[in-house]
C-alpha positions in Angstrom: 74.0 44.7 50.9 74.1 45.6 47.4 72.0 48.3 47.8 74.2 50.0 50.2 77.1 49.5 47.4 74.7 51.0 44.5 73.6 53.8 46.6 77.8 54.6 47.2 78.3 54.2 44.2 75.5 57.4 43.1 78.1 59.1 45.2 81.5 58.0 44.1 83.5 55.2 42.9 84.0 52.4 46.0 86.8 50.4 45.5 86.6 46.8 46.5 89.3 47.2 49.5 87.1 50.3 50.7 83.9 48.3 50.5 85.1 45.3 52.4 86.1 47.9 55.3 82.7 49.5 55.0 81.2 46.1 54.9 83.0 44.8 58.1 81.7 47.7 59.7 78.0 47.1 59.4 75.5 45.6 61.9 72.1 44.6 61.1 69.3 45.2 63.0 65.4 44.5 62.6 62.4 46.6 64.2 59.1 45.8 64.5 56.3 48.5 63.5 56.4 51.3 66.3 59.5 50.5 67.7 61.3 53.7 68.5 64.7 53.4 67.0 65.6 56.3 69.0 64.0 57.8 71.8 64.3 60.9 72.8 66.9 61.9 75.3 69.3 59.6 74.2 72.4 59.7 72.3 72.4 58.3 68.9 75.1 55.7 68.0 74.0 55.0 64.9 73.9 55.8 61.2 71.6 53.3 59.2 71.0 52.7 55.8 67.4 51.8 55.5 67.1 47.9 53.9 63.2 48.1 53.9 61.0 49.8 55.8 59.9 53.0 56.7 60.7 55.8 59.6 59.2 58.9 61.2 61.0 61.6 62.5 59.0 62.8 65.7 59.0 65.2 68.3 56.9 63.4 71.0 54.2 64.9 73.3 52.1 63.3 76.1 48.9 64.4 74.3 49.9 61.7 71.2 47.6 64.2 69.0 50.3 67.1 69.5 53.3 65.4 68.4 55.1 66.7 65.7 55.9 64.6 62.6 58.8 66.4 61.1 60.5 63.8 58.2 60.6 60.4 56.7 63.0 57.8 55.6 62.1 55.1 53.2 64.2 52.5 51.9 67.4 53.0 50.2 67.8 56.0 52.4 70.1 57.2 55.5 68.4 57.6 58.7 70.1 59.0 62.2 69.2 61.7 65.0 71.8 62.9 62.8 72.5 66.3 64.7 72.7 63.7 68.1 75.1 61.6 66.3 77.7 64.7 65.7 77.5 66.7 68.6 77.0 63.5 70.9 74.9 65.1 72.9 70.6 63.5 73.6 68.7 63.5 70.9 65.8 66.2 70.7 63.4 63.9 68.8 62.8 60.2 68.4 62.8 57.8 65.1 60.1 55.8 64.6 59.3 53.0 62.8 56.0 53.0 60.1 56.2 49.5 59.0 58.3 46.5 59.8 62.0 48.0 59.4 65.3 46.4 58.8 68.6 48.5 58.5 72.4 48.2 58.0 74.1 50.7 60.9 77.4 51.5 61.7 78.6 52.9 65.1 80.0 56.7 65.7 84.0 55.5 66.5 83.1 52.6 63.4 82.2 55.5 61.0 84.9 57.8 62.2 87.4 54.9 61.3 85.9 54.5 57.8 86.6 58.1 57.6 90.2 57.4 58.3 90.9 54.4 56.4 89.2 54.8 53.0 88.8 57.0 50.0 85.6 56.7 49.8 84.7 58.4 53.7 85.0 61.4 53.2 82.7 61.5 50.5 79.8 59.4 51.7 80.2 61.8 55.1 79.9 65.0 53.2 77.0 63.7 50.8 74.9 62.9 53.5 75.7 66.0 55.4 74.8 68.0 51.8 71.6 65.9 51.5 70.4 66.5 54.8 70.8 69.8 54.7 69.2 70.0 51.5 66.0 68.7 53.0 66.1 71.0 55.8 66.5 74.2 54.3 64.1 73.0 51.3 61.3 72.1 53.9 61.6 75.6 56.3 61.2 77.4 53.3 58.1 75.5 52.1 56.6 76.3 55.7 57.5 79.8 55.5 56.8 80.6 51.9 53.8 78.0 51.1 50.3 77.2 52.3 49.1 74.1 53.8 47.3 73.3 50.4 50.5 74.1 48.1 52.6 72.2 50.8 50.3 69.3 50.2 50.2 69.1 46.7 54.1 69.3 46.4 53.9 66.0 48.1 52.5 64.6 45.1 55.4 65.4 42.8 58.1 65.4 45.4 57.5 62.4 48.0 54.3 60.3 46.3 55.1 57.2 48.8 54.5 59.7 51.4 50.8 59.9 50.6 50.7 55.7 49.7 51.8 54.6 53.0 51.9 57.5 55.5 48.4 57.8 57.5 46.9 60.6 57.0 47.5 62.6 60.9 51.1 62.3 60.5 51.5 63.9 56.9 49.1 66.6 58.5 51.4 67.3 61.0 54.3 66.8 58.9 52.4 69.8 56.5 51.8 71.8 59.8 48.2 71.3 60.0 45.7 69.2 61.9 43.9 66.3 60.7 40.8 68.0 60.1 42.6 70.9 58.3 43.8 68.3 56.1 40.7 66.5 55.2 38.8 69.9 53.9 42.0 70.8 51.9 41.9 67.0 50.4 38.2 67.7 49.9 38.7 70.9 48.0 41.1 69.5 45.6 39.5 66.4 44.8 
């Protein structure tokens, strides 16, 4: 739980009456490595904070080789369907877990009360909402402006855990190239 305070408090100050709230709101819940946390076609209830562990964001496909990884979330992160969770509406994509995953989540109407009843609500809402979109727009203009190679190597200075304890077929997809694509541009650069 602490690390849920330390992370709020990155974002603002959390007084102790607004933490208690928060804290009363949260559920903890446990996955297994590839559990889906979400599957697609379902609504997402759920904002998590990620207590260990580590997620995939995935569109799925029979053919298991033609899914598309599209994002991580590692520990000390947020992870929802997110765009599910606002509009209420299924989710497009599902969340996977990578590894052995616990989280702290907190319903839709449970949110929307902390929203109500705090200070801090507002702000932790519109941070993650800035974040998020932050990552989005920063990863459609790597795939639009960048080749497979530079996308690669910015993984090295950007997300380094990806490449420790990702396999290898999902960072290809998540760079937009297939395995094999990925293997000769590993081979050139080493």
């Amino acid at each position: 739980m602490q690390q849920i305070r330390e992370y709020l408090e990155n974002i603002d100050t959390v007084s102790n009456v607004d933490w208690q709230y928060f804290l009363s709101k949260l559920k903890q819940r446990q996955f297994p490595k590839k559990q889906l946390i979400i599957q697609k076609g379902d609504v997402e209830n759920y904002i998590s904070f990620i207590e260990n562990g580590i997620v995939r964001f995935v569109i799925p496909n029979d053919d298991t080789e033609k899914e598309i990884t599209f994002g991580f979330s590692f520990e000390n992160e947020f992870v929802s369907a997110y765009d599910s969770f606002l509009t209420r509406q299924p989710s497009l994509f599902e969340v996977e877990t990578l590894s052995e995953t616990v989280v702290w989540s907190l319903t839709y109407n449970d949110l929307q009360d902390v929203y109500k009843k705090t200070e801090i609500g507002n702000a932790i809402g519109r941070f993650y909402a800035e974040k998020l979109f932050l990552i989005k727009s920063k990863r459609e203009q790597s795939l639009l402006n960048n080749s497979a190679e530079q996308r690669y190597l910015n993984i090295f200075t950007e997300r380094p855990n990806l490449l420790k304890e990702i396999p290898l077929k999902y960072i290809a997809s998540y760079i937009g190239v297939t395995p094999q694509a990925l293997s000769r541009i590993r081979a050139r650069i080493s």
